[in-house]
N, C-alpha and C positions, 0 to 999 in steps of 0.2 A: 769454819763457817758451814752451818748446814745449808744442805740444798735449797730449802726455801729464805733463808737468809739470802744466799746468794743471788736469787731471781730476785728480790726485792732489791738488793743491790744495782743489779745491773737495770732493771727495769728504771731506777731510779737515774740513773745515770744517763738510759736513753732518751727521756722523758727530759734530762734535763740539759742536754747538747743540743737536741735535735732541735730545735726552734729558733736557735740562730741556723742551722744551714739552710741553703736556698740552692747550692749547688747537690745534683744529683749525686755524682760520682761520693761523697762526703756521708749523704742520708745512708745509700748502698753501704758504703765501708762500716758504718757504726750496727747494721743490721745484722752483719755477717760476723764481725767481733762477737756481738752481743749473745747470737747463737754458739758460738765456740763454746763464750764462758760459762753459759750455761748448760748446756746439752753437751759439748765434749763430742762432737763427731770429727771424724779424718780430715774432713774438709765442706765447704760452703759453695756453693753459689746463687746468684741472683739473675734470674733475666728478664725486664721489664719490658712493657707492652708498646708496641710502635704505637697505637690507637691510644695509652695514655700520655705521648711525648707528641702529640699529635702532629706526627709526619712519619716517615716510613722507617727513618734510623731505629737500630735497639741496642739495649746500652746492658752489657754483659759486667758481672763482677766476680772474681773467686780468689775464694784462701783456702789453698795454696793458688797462684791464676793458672796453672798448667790442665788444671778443674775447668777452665772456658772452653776447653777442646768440647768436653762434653754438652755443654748449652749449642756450641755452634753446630756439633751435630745434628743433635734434635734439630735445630731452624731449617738447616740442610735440607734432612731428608723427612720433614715433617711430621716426626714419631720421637717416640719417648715418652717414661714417667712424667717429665714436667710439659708436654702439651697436653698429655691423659689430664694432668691435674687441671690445667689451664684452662680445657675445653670443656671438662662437666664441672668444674668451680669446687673441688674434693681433692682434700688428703690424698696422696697415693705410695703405699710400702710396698718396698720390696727389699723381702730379706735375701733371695740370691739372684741376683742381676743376670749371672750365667743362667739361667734354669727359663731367660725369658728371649734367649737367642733367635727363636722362629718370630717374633711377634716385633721385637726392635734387632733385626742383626748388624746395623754398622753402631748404634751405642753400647750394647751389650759386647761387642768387640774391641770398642774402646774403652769402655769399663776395664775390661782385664786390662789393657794394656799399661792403666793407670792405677793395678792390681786395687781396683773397688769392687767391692764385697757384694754392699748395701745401700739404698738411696732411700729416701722419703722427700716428695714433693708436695710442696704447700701451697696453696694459691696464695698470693696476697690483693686482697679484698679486704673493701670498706664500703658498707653496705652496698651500694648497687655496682661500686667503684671495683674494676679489675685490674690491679695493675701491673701483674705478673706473677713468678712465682720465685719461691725461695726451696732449695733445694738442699739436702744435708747428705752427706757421703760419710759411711763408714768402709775402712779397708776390713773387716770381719765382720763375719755376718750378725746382724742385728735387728735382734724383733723390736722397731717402733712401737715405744709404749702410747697409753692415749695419754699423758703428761707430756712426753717428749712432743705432739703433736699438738697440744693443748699449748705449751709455752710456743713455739715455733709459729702457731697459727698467734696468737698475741701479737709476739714482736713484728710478725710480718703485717698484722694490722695498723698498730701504730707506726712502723715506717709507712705504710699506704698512707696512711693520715696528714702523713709529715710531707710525702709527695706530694700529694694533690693539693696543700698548701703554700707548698715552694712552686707549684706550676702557676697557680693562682698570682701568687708575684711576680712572677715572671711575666704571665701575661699583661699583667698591671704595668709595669714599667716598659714594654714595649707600647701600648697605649699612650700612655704619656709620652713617650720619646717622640710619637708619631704626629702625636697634635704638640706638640713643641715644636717642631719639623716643620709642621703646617702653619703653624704663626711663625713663624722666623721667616718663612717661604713667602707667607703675605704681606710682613712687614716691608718687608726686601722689594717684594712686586709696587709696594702704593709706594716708595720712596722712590724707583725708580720713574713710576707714571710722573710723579711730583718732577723732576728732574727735566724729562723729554716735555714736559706738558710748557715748561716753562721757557726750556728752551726751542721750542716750534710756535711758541704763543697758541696753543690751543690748550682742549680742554684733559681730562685726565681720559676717561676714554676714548676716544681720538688719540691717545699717547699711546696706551695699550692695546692699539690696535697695532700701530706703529712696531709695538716691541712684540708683538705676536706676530707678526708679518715677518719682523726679522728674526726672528726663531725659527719660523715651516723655512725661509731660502737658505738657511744655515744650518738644519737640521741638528738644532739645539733645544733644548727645554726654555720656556718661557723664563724660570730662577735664573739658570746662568746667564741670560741675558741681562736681566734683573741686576745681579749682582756686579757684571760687567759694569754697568751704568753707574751703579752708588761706590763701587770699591774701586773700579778700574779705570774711570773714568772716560766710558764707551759711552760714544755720540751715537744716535742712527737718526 
């Protein structure tokens, strides 16, 4: 299979997985495959944006994973090819890792120890969208062709795409869960009002004062109370 056969292959393949996953860890895994098969470097990783998981977690991935020592690095000590790339939104090569010791010395230290050669860091970006970078590792040294960059930048687009798609449902069904919550919450609150209303002979607010009242001296939520009444069959 020629090399362009191959990218169209694989391309095809991410293109055609990727829209069922909704879980991260999943979208990561098929990025860093997809780079393998087609680029053939030593090793992969990915490290995505706490600002696009929008909280402070970051969510690291590497083939072979003994390659995450290097992402954790860089966050560490706030240097590396892949914040260089991160930070000005660019490509960044380097054919001899060792030869950049003054400028990063604790990743270029652990480079050797993980005897890596060479890296190229990719941002992955969609359009305005940053949501980290993809990173490629050769153990010999390797001049980054602009193909090798050109496909690398690609697949890290379309997984960006696939991300901020899978975030978008996610947020969606947190939404829903929360106004589901919220009517089960009020269903529960007017069944109890109905309950105490009937049993004090007064009206429904007049009850719900009643069941608010006994909530602040009990230092419970208005619901458990609520629920106390229709499911437990709690007087107040």
């Amino acid at each position: 299979m020629s090399d362009s056969e191959l990218l169209v292959a694989v391309l095809a393949r991410f293109a055609r997985l990727l829209p069922a996953a909704t879980e991260l860890p999943h979208i990561l895994d098929e990025l860093m495959q997809s780079a393998i098969d087609v680029l053939e470097p030593g090793g992969v990783t990915v490290a995505l944006s706490p600002k696009l998981r929008g909280d402070r977690s970051e969510l690291f991935g590497g083939i072979p994973e003994e390659l995450l020592d290097l992402e954790v690095c860089q966050r560490d000590h706030a240097r590396g090819p892949g914040m260089v790339a991160h930070a000005c939104g660019a490509s960044v090569t380097v054919t001899d890792i060792g030869s950049y010791g003054d400028m990063w010395p604790e990743y270029t230290s652990l480079a050797g120890r993980h005897r890596i050669s060479s890296v190229a860091a990719v941002p992955m970006r969609l359009d305005d969208t940053e949501a980290g970078v993809l990173s490629l590792y050769s153990r010999d040294p390797r001049h980054w062709t602009g193909k090798d960059l050109s496909v690398a930048t690609l697949l890290a687009g379309m997984a960006t795409g696939h991300i901020v798609t899978a975030n978008l449902v996610q947020r969606q069904q947190r939404v829903t869960e929360q106004l589901q919550h919220a009517l089960t919450t009020r269903i529960v609150v007017e069944q109890a009002k109905g309950v105490i209303a009937h049993a004090h002979h007064t009206t429904p607010d007049a009850a719900f004062a009643l069941i608010r009242a006994h909530a602040r001296r009990n230092r419970v939520t208005v619901h458990a109370v609520a629920h106390g009444i229709v499911e437990l069959g709690l007087r107040i």
